[in-house]
N, C-alpha and C positions, 0 to 999 in steps of 0.2 A: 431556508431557515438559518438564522443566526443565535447562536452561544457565547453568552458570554459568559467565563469562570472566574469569581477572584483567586488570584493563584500567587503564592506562597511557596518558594523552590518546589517548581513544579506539582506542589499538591493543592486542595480545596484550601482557600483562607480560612482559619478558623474561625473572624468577625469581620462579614459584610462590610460594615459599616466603616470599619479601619481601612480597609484594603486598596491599595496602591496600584498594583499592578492587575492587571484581568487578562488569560490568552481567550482572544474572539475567533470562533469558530466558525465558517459560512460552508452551508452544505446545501447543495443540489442535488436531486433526484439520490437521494441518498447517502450521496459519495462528497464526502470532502474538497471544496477546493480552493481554501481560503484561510489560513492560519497565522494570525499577528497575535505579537505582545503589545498592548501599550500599558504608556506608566501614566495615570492621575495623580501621580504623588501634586501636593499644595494644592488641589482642589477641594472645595467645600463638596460635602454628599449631593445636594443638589446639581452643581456641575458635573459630576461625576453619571449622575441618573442621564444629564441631558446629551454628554458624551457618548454613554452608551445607547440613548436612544438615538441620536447623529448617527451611528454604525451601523444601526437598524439590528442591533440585538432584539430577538424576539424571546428569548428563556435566556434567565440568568441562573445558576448551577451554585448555589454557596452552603457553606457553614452555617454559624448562628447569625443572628439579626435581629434587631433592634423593634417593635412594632413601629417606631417611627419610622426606621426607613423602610421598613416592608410597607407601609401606605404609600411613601411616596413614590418607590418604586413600580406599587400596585396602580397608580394612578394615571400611570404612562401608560399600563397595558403591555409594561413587559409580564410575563409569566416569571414565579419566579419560586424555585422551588430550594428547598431550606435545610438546612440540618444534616448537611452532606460533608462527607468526608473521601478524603483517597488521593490518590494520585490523578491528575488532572486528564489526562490522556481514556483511564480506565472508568472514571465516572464518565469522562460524555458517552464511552462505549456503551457503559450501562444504559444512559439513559436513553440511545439509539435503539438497545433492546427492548427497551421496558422493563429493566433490570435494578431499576435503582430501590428496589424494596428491599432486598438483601440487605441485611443485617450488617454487615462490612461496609458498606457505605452512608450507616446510620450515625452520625455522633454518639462518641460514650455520652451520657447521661440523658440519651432521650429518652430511654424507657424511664426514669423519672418525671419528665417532665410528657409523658406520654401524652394524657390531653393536650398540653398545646401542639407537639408535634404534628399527631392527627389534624387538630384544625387547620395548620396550614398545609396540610395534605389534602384536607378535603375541599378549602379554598380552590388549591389550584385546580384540581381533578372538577372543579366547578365551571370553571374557563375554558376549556378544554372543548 
């Protein structure tokens, strides 16, 4: 499986849709063994989807996002799961747990925006 994070000194980007740099994660049987940075900085978001699909990112781990790019992201059939925050390192931990429900890795104002959060939680958990 491969991860890809937008990553922002070293933590979750705040806006997908902005994000520049991504660290891509590839993990077999568990275990780590594959860790790059790249920079898409002057690529259009579609470039950027097709890069990351090129890498064979299978879950993308971000922030907020736009529903435009969450379709066309959705559209590759990467996974891609939203409204994350943290230090980059400690969310994919979580999300190797199954840990990324915790409250700490939720964006501040998602429990305002509660419904849409869940929708794309329940999206994903659909794919799955």
């Amino acid at each position: 499986m491969t991860i890809a994070v937008p990553t922002w000194r070293n933590q979750v980007s705040p806006v997908l849709d902005e994000a520049e740099n991504f660290t891509v994660v590839e993990f077999k049987g568990g275990k780590q063994v594959k860790s790059v940075l790249i920079n898409l900085a002057g690529k259009s978001q579609m470039e950027r989807i097709r890069q990351l699909e090129a890498i064979g990112a299978d879950v993308i781990l971000c922030g907020a996002v736009s529903n435009y790019y969450y379709n066309l992201v959705s559209a590759r059939n990467i996974k891609l799961i939203p409204w994350l925050r943290g230090n980059v390192s400690t969310v994919l931990d979580a999300f190797l747990s199954n840990g990324l429900e915790h409250k700490r890795f939720i964006m501040p104002g998602c429990r305002r925006r509660r419904r849409m959060c869940r929708r794309f939680g329940q999206i994903n958990k659909r794919k799955e």
